[in-house]
C-alpha positions, 0 to 999 in steps of 0.5 A: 141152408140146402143147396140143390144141382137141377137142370131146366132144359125147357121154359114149361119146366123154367115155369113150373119150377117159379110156381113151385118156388112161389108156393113157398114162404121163404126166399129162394135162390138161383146161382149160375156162374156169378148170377144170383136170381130170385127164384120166384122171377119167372122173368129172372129165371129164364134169363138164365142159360137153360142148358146149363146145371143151375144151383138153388139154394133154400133159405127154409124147408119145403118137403115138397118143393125138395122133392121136385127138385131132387126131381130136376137133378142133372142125374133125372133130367134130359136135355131137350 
């Protein structure tokens, strides 16, 4: 299991990580505080405050989906 820090500072960022998450065949996780949300819910994802560092959790592999989200690192990310 590999967790990532990743900030999505607006809902075009929000959407893209869900489809990005949504092209993978195992479960995703988003934590904020004591929230844990699916990460292919468009819905739950924006439910969360954007503003914060989210942690995702992976429960498989993707190279690619790692990749963009090593990508959304608090470190790579601007606050809107």
């Amino acid at each position: 299991m590999k967790q990532f820090k990743i900030m999505l500072p607006t809902v075009a960022e929000a959407k893209e990580f869900v489809a990005a998450a949504g092209k993978c065949e195992f479960d995703i996780d988003v934590y904020y505080n004591r929230v844990t949300i699916d990460a292919k819910s468009i819905l739950g994802v924006l439910s969360l405050d954007l503003t914060k560092v989210l942690t995702v959790e992976l429960h498989g592999e993707d190279a690619d989906f790692e990749a963009f989200l090593q990508k959304k690192a608090p470190e790579n990310t601007s606050a809107a």
